[in-house]
TORFIBA-797488 format. One line per 4 residues: number of its first residue (from 1); their letters; for each residue x, y, z of C-alpha. Coordinates in nm, 2 decimals. Layout:
BEGIN
NUM = A = X Y Z; ... $
//
This chain:
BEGIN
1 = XXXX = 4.89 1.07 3.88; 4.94 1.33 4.11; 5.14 1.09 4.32; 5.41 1.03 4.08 $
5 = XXXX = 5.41 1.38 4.03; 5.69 1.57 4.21; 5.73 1.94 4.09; 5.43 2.17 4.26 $
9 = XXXX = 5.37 2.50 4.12; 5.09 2.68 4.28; 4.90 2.90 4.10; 4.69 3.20 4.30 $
13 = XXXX = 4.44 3.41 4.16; 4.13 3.49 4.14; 3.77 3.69 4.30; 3.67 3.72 3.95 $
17 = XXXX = 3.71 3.47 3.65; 3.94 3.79 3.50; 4.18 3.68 3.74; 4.10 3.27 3.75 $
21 = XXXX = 4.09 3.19 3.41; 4.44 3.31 3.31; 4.56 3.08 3.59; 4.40 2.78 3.43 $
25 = XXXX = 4.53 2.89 3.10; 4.91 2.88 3.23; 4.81 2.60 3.44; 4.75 2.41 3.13 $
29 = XXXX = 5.01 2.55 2.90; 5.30 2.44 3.19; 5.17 2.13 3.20; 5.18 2.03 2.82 $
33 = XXXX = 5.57 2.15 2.85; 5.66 1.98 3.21; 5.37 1.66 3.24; 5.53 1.58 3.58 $
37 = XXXX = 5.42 1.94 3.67; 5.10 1.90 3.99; 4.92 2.25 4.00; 4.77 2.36 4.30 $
41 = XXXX = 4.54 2.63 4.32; 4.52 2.88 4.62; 4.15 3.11 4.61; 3.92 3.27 4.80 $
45 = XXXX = 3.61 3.09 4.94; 3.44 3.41 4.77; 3.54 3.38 4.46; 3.43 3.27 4.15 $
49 = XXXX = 3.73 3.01 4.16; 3.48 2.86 4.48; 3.26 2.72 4.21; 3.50 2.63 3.90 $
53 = XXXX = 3.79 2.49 4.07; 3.58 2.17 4.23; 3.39 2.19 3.89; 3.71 2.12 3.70 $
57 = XXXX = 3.83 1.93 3.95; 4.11 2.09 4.02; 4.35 2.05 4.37; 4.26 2.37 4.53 $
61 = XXXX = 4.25 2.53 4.89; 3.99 2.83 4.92; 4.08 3.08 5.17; 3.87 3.31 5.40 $
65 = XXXX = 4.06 3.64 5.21; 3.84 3.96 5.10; 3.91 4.23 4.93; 3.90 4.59 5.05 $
69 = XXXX = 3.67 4.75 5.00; 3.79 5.12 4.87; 3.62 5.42 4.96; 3.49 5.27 5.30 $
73 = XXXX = 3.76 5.42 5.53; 3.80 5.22 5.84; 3.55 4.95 5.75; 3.82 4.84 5.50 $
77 = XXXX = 4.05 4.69 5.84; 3.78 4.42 5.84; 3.96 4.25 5.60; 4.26 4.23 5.76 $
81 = XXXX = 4.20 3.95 6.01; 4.06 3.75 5.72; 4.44 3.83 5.51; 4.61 3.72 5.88 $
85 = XXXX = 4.41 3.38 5.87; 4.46 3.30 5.51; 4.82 3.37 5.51; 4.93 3.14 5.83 $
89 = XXXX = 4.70 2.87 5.63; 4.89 2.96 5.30; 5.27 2.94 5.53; 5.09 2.58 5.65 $
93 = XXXX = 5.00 2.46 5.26; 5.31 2.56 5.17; 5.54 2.39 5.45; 5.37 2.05 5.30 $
97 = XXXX = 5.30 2.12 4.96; 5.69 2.25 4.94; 5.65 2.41 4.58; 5.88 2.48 4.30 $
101 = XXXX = 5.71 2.84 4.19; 5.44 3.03 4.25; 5.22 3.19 3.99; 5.00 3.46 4.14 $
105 = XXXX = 4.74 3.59 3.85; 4.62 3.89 4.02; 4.30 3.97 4.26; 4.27 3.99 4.62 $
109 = XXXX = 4.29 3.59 4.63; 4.64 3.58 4.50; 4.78 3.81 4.80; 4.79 3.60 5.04 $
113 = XXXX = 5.01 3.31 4.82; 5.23 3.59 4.70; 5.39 3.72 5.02; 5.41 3.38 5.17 $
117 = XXXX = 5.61 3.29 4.86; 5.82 3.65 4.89; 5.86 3.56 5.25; 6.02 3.14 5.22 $
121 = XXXX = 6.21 3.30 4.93; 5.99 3.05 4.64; 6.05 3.22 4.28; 5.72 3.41 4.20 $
125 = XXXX = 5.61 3.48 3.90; 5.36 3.79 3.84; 5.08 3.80 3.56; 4.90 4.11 3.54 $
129 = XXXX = 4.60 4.12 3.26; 4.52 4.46 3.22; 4.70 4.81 3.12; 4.65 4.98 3.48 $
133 = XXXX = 4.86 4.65 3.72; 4.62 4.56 4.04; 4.72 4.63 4.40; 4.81 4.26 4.42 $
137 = XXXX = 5.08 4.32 4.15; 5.16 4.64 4.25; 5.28 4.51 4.61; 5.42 4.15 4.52 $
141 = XXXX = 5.64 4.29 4.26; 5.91 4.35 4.44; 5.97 3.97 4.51; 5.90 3.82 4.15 $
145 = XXXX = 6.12 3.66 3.99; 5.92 3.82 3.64; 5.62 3.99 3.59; 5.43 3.96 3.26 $
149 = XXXX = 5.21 4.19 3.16; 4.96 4.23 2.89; 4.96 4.60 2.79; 5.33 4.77 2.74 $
153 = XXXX = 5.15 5.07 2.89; 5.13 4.85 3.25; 5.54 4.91 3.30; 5.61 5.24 3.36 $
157 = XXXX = 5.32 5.20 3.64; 5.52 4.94 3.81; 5.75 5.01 4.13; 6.09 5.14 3.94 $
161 = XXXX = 6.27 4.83 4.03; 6.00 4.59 3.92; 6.06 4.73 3.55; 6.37 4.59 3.45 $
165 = XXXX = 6.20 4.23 3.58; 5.91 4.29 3.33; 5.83 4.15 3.03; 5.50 4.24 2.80 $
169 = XXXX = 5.36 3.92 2.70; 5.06 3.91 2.65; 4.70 3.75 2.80; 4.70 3.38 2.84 $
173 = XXXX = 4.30 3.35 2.63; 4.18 3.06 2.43; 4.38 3.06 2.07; 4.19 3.26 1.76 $
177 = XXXX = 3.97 3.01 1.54; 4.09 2.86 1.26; 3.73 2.78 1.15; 3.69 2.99 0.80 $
181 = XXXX = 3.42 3.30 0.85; 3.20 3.14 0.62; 3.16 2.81 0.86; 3.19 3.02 1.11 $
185 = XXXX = 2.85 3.18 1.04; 2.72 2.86 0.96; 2.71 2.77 1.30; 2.53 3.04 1.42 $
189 = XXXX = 2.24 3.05 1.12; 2.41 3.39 1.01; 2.37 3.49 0.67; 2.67 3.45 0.43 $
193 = XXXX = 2.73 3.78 0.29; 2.72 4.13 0.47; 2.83 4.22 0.80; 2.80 4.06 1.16 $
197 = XXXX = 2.83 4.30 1.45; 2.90 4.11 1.76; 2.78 4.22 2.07; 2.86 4.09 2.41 $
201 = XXXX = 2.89 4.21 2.73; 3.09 3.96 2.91; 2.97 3.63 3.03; 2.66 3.75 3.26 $
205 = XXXX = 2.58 4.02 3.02; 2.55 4.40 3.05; 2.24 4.58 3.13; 2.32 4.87 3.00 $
209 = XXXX = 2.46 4.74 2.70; 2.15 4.58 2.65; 1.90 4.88 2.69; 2.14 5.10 2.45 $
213 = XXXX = 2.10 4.81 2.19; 1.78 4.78 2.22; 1.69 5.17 2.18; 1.92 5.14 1.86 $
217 = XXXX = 1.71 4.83 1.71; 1.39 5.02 1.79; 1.52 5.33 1.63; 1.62 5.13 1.33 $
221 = XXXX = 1.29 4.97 1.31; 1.07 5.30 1.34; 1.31 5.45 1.05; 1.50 5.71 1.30 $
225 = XXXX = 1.83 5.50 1.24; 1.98 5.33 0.89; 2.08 5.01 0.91; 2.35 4.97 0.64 $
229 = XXXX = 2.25 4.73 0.35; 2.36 4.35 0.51; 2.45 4.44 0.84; 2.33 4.16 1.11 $
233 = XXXX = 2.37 4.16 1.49; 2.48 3.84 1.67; 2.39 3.95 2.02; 2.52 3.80 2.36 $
237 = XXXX = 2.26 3.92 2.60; 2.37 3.69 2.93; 2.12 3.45 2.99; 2.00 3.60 3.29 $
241 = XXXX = 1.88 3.87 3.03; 1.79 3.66 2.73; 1.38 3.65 2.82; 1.36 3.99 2.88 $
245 = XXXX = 1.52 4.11 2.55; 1.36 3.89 2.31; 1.00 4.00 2.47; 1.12 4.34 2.36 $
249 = XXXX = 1.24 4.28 2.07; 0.95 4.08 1.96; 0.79 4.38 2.05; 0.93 4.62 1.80 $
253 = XXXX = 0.84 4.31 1.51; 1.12 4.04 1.63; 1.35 4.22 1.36; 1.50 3.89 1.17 $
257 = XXXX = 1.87 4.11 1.10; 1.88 4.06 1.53; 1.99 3.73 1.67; 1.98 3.72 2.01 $
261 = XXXX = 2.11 3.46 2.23; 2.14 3.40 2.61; 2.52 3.29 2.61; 2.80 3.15 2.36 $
265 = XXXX = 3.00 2.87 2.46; 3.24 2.90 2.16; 3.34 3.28 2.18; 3.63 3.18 1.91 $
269 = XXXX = 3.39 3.08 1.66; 3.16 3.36 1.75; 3.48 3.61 1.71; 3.59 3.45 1.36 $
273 = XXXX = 3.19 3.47 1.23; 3.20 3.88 1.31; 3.35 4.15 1.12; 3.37 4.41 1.45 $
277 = XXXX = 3.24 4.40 1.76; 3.10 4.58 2.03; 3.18 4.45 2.41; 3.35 4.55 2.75 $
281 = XXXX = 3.68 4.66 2.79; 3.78 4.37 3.04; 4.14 4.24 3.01; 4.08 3.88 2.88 $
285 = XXXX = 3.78 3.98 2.62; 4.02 4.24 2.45; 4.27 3.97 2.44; 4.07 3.76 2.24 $
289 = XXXX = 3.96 4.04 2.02; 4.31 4.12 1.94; 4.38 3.74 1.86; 4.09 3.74 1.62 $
293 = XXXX = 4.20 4.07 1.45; 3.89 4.20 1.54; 3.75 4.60 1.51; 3.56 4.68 1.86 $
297 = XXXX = 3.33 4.94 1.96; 3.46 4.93 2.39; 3.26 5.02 2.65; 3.45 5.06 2.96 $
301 = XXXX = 3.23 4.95 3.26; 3.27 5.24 3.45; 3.24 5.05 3.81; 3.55 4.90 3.73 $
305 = XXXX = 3.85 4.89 3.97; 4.10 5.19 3.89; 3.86 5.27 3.60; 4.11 4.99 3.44 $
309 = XXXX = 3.86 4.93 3.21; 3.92 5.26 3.06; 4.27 5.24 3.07; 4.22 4.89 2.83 $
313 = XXXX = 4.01 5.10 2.61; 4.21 5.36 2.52; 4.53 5.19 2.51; 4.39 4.97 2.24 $
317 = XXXX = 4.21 5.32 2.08; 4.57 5.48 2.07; 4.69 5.12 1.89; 4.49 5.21 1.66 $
321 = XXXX = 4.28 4.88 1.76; 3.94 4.98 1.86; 3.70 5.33 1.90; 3.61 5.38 2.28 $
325 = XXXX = 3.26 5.49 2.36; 3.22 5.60 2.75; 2.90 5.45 2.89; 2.84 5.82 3.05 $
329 = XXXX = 2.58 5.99 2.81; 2.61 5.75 2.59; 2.26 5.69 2.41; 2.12 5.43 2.15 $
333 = XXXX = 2.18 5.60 1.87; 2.50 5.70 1.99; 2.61 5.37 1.98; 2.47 5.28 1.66 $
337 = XXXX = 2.63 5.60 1.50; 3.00 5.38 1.61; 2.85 5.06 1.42; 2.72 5.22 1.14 $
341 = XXXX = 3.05 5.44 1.09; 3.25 5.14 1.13; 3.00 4.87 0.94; 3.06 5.13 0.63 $
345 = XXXX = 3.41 5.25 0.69; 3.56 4.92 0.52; 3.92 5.12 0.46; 3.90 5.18 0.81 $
349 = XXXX = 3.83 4.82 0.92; 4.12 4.68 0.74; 4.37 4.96 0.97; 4.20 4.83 1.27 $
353 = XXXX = 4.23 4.43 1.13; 4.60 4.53 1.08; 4.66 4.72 1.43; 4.49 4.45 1.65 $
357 = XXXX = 4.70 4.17 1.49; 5.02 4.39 1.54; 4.89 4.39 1.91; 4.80 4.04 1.96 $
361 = XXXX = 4.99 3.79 2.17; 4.89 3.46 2.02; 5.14 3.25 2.23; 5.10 3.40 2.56 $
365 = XXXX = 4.99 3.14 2.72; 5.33 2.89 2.56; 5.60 3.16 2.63; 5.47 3.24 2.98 $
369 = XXXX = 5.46 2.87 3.14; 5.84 2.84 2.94; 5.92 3.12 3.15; 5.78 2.92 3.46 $
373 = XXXX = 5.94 2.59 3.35; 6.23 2.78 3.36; 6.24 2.85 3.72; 6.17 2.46 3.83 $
377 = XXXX = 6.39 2.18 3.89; 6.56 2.02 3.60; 6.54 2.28 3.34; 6.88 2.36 3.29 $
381 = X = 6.90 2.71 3.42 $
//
């Protein structure tokens, strides 16, 4: 196939899956719209794309680039033979690969592929998933051809000139089930009536989301915290963590209103079973909570890069979308106070159904790879 194919876009992103994934997505979405499209990835050997691209099988180069570590003053320059390397490679790739565009998805890994790109002149195309844009953004934009972002807040933090070459978009996520909530629960063993609070904390879990869970379950069981009348917890513990919180929870009487698992596969389904949610603040989770119409709890993790995590948070809090609760001094009952407020508040819920929809970006992924298509060979531009 890939020899009959003539149009290469590369796509370049990555260090975390926040970054990777929405390059699959668009991957994907330009190919169902230009099927004699060949993507090529361009990562870092570090990243998390070193694992999924060869297990999707994917055409890929992985690159010795790291990122910089901030706060570390001169032990940052370490970095910069690595970036030297990876972009002469990148210049190399490129002279044989000759693409069309390049797609560059944010994260140290999609440096390097953006300023060769800037450099042979190649349209570049910017996606930036979260509401504070990413050094890697930040810098390439002056050589896109477009930038999308995901939160309208992201443009005014853009380079001046970068604006009027921005479009809000959206996040390219999976689409919003269409499964019914009723099935929905089904699939889980979660009862019919009442209400499901989801919790996750991203893929591999969150510790601390965990332990202030857990203190909230034990306070509900020793009758320090109501639990409102139907309210059930569907709870996404990472399954690194999964052992360790069921021991305690079977420890407090294995509560049957808990369901904890290690991992979901089908967030969608999960999403469409709930009726809010507590999670992360991470730029492609509150995408899909947006999709799904979906009332959230956030926790920003406060490691985060730029505190961008926060920035998510309250731009979806001023939407009118979500209630942000800082990990700082944030305790179990704390926590639960949110869920019980919102579990009850069902006037409330059906604001935050309506703002998250008005906020959502179903079709991201469609109208972004049309704006690629755009840019290639044969598309009437």
């Amino acid at each position: 196939m890939h020899e009959l194919a003539r149009t290469v876009v590369v796509f370049s992103g990555g260090g975390t899956g926040g970054h990777l994934y929405p390059a699959l997505a668009l991957a994907e979405a330009l190919v169902a719209l230009r099927p004699d499209v060949r993507p090529f990835f361009v990562g870092a050997a570090r990243g998390v794309e070193a694992r999924v691209l060869p297990e999707r099988r994917a055409e890929h180069v992985l690159l010795p680039v790291q990122g910089f570590q901030r706060g570390r003053g001169l032990g940052a320059l370490r970095a910069l033979p690595a970036l030297a390397v990876s972009v002469v490679r990148t210049a190399r790739l490129f002279r044989r690969l000759r693409p069309e565009a390049v797609v560059v998805t944010g994260g140290y890994a999609g440096g390097p592929a953006g300023m060769v790109a800037g450099a042979l002149r190649i349209p570049l195309v910017l996606q930036e998933q979260n509401a504070v844009p990413g050094v890697t953004t930040r810098l390439l934009s002056r050589w896109a051809r477009r930038i999308h972002v995901a939160f309208p807040e992201a443009v005014a933090l853009l380079p001046g000139r970068a604006r009027q070459r921005t479009v809000v978009s959206g996040n390219p996520v999976r689409p919003a089930s269409l499964v019914a909530k009723g099935e929905a629960r089904k699939a889980f063993g979660l009862p019919q009536e009442g209400s499901v609070v989801l919790v996750v904390g991203g893929s591999q879990g969150s510790i601390a989301l965990n332990r202030l869970l857990l203190e909230a379950v034990a306070g509900v069981v020793r009758g320090e915290l109501t639990r409102p009348e139907g309210v059930t917890v569907l709870w996404s513990t990472g399954p690194g963590h999964h052992a360790a919180v069921q021991r305690a929870l079977d420890s407090v009487g294995a509560p049957g209103w808990v369901r904890a698992v290690g991992y979901i596969q089908d967030m969608p389904i999960a999403l469409a079973a709930a009726d809010l949610a507590v999670s992360r603040a991470g730029a492609m989770a509150t995408a899909e909570l947006l999709n799904q119409g979906l009332p959230a709890i956030l926790v920003p993790l406060p490691t985060a890069a730029a505190d961008h995590q926060s920035m998510n948070a309250e731009a979806l809090a001023h939407a009118g979308a979500a209630v942000v609760a800082r990990e700082e001094g944030l305790t179990g009952a704390g926590l639960w106070a949110h869920v019980v407020d919102l579990a009850c508040g069902d006037s409330r819920r059906v604001r935050m159904v309506a703002a998250a929809r008005e906020r959502a970006r179903p079709t991201a992924a469609t109208e972004i790879a049309a704006d690629i298509a755009a840019l290639l060979p044969g598309s009437g531009r």
